[in-house]
Each structure stands twice: as structure tokens, then as C-alpha cells.
C-alpha positions as CSV (number, residue, x, y, z in Angstrom):
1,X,0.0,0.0,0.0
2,X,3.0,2.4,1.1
3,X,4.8,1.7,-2.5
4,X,1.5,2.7,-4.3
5,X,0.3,6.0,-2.7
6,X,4.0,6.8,-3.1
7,X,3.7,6.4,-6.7
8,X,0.2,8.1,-7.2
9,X,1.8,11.0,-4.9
10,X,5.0,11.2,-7.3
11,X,2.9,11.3,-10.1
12,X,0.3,14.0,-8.5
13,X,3.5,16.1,-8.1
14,X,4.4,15.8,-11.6
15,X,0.9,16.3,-13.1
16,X,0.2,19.8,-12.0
17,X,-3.4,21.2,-11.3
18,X,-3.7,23.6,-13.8
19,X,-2.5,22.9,-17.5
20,X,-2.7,26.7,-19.1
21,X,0.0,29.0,-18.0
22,X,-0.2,32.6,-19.5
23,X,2.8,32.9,-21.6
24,X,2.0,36.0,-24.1
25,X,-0.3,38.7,-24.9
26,X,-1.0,40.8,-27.7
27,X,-3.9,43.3,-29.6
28,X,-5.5,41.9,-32.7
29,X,-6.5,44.6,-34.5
30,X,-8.5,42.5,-36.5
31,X,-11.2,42.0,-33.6
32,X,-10.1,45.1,-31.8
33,X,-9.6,43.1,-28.6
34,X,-6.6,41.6,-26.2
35,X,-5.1,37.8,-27.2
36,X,-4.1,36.0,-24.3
37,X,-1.3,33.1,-25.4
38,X,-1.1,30.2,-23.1
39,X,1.6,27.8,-22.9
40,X,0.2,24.0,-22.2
41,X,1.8,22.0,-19.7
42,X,4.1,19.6,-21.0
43,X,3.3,20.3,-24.6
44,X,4.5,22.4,-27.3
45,X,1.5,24.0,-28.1
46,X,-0.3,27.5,-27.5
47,X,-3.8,27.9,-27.9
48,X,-5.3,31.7,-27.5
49,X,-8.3,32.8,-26.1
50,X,-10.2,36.3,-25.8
51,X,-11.1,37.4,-22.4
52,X,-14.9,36.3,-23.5
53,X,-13.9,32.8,-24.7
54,X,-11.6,32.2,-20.9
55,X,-15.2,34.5,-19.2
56,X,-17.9,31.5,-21.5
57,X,-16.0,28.9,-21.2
58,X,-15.9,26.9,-17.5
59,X,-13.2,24.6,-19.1
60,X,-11.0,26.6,-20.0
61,X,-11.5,28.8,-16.8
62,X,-10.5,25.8,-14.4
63,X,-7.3,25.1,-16.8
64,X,-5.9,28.7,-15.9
65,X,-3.7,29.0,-13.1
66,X,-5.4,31.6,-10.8
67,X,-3.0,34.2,-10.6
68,X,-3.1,34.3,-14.6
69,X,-7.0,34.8,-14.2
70,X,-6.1,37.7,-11.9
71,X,-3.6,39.6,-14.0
72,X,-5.9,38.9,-16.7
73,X,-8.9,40.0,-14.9
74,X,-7.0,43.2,-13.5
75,X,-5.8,44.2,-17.5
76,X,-9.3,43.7,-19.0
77,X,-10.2,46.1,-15.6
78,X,-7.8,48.7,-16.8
79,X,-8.9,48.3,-20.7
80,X,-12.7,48.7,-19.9
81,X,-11.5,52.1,-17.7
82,X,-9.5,53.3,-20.4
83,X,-12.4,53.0,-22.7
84,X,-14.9,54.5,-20.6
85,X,-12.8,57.5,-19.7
86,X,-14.5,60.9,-21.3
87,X,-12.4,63.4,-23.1
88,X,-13.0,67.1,-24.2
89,X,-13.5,66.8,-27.8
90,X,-14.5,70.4,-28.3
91,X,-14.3,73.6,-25.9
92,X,-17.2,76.2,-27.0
93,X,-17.6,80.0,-26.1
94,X,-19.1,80.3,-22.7
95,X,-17.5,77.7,-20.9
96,X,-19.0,75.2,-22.5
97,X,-17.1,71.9,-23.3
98,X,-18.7,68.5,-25.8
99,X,-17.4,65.2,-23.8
100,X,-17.4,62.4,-25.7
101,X,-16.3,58.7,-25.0
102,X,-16.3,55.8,-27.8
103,X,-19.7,55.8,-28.5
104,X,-21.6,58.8,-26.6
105,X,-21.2,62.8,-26.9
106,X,-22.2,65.1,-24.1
107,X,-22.6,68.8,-23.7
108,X,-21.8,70.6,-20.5
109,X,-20.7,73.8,-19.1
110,X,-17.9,74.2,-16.7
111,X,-19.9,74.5,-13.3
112,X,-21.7,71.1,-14.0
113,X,-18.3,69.8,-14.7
114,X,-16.6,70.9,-11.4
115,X,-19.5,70.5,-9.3
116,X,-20.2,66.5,-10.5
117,X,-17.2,64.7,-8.8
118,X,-18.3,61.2,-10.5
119,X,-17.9,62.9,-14.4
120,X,-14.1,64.2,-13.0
121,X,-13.3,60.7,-12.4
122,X,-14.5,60.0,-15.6
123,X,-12.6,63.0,-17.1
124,X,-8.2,62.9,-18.1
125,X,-6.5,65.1,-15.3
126,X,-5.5,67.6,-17.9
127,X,-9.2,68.1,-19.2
128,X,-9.9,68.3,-16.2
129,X,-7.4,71.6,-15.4
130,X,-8.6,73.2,-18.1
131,X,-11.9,72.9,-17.4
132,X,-11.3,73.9,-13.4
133,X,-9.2,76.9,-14.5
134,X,-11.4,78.5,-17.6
135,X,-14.4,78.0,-15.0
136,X,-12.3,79.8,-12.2
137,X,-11.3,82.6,-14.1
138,X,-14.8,82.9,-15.4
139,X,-15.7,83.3,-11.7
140,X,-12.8,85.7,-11.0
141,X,-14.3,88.1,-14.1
142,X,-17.4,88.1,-12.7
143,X,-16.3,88.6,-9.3
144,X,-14.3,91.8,-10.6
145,X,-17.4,93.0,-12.3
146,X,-19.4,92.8,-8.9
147,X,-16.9,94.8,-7.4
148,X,-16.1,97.1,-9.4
149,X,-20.1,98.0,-9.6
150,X,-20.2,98.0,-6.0
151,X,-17.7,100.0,-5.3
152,X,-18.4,103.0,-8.4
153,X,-21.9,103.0,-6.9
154,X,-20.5,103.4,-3.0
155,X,-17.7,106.3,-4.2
156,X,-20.4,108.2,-6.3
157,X,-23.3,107.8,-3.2
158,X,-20.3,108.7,-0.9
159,X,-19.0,111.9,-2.9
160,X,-21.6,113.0,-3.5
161,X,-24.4,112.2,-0.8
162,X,-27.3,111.8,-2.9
163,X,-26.9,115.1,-5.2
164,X,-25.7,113.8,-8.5
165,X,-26.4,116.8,-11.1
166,X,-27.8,115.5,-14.6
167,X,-25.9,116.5,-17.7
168,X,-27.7,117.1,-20.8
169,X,-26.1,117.5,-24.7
170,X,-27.7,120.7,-26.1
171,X,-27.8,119.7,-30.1
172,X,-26.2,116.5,-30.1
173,X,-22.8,115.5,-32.3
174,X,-23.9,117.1,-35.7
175,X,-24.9,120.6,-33.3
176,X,-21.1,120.1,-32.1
177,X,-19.6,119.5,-35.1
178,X,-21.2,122.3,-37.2
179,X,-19.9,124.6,-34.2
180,X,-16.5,123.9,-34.8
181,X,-16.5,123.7,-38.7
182,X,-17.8,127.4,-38.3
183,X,-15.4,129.0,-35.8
């Protein structure tokens, strides 16, 4: 008995669990999608499968070594975040800005921009500068406008306490310029 589970153990060391090891990876442009290349245990051969055909298929899913499944897992992650990301495809007057991923175009002003914090997670880091710093100086203008009104209408109430004289223009621009052609 000793002699044979010491064989069957010796071979169970041999024979591992799982037969697909992740050797290689590349694009294929002609399905637009990631290739994964797996090397079979004690064979020369290297099947490839999509992300979808290892996700369908429960064969081939047990065959993976598990920490292949994770890396692969982790890049399809990454490539579905990529894809999703939104990017400023055109910047209009008024701080308005056209996001657009792969398939979907919105239009949005600057304040719903900075205001949303799930679209800026969505948004590049440099879109999303340009976007915080055209909307802040917007702000800024605005703010200088405000004050500037404020502070003309406090001097003028302040010098002169409520008596501001009206001005009127006897004969207008033609009366003016007739006068000097004359003299």
C-alpha cells in the first residue's frame, strides 16, 4: 500500500493542477480586442483565447492557473476604464465643453463639470485643469465685475451724498460738429 500512494503521490507532483499557464499577450486589430497566449503544460502547443472565450467557457476557466485569471482580470479592468474615460472633444464659447467617449457625446458647461465629482473621475486630469481653471477665471471676471459695480456706486453715493447733477447735450454731435466747422 506504502509503495503505491508513493507512486500516485509522485505522479500527483508531476501532473500539475492547472494545464494553461499565461505565456503572451498581444492586440489583434482585427477583432479590436486583447489575445491571451497560453503555454500547455508539457506540450508544445499555445492555444489563445479572448477574455470572453476564458469569461464563456468553464473549461478553459478551471485550466488557468489563478494568478493568470487575476492579472488577466486586472488588464481587462484597466482596458474597460480606459475606454470608458471621457475626453473634451470640443471647448465652445461660454465655458462650455462637448465630452465624448467611444460611443456617446455630451454637452456641458464648466460649473456642472466641477461640481459633478463622479464625471471628474470620468474626465483625463489635464481636461480636467482646463476645465477647473477656464471656469475659475470665469468666476474671477465676474467677481471683478461685482466689485467694481459696488464700489463706483459706494464712491459716487459717498461723494456726493445723494446730489448727483444730470448732464444734458444741447444739439447733439452734428450741433457740435457744425460749431467747430464754423469758428
Amino acid at each position: 500500500m506504502k509503495l503505491i500512494d508513493r507512486i500516485i503521490s509522485f505522479f500527483r507532483r508531476i501532473k500539475p493542477r492547472y494545464h494553461l499557464s499565461l505565456d503572451s499577450q498581444f492586440y489583434n486589430l482585427s477583432t479590436k480586442n486583447t489575445v491571451y497566449r497560453f503555454k500547455v503544460f508539457g506540450e508544445h502547443t499555445f492555444p489563445k483565447f479572448t477574455f470572453e472565450d476564458i469569461q464563456n467557457n468553464k473549461r478553459i476557466l478551471y485550466d488557468i492557473n489563478p494568478i493568470d485569471l487575476i492579472k488577466i482580470a486586472i488588464e481587462n479592468y484597466n482596458e474597460i476604464q480606459k475606454k470608458s474615460m471621457l475626453r473634451v472633444s470640443e471647448i465652445l464659447r461660454d465655458n462650455k465643453y462637448i465630452l465624448s467617449d467611444g460611443s456617446t457625446e455630451k454637452l456641458l458647461c464648466g460649473d456642472e463639470i466641477c461640481d459633478n465629482i463622479l464625471l471628474i473621475e470620468r474626465i483625463k486630469n489635464i481636461d480636467v485643469y482646463k476645465i477647473a481653471y477656464n471656469t475659475g477665471f470665469k468666476h474671477g471676471r465676474q467677481l471683478a465685475r461685482e466689485i467694481i459695480k459696488q464700489t463706483t456706486a459706494a464712491s459716487i453715493s459717498q461723494d456726493w451724498n445723494g446730489k448727483i447733477a444730470q448732464l444734458q447735450i444741447v444739439g447733439g454731435k452734428k450741433a457740435q460738429s457744425e460749431e467747430h466747422e464754423s469758428e
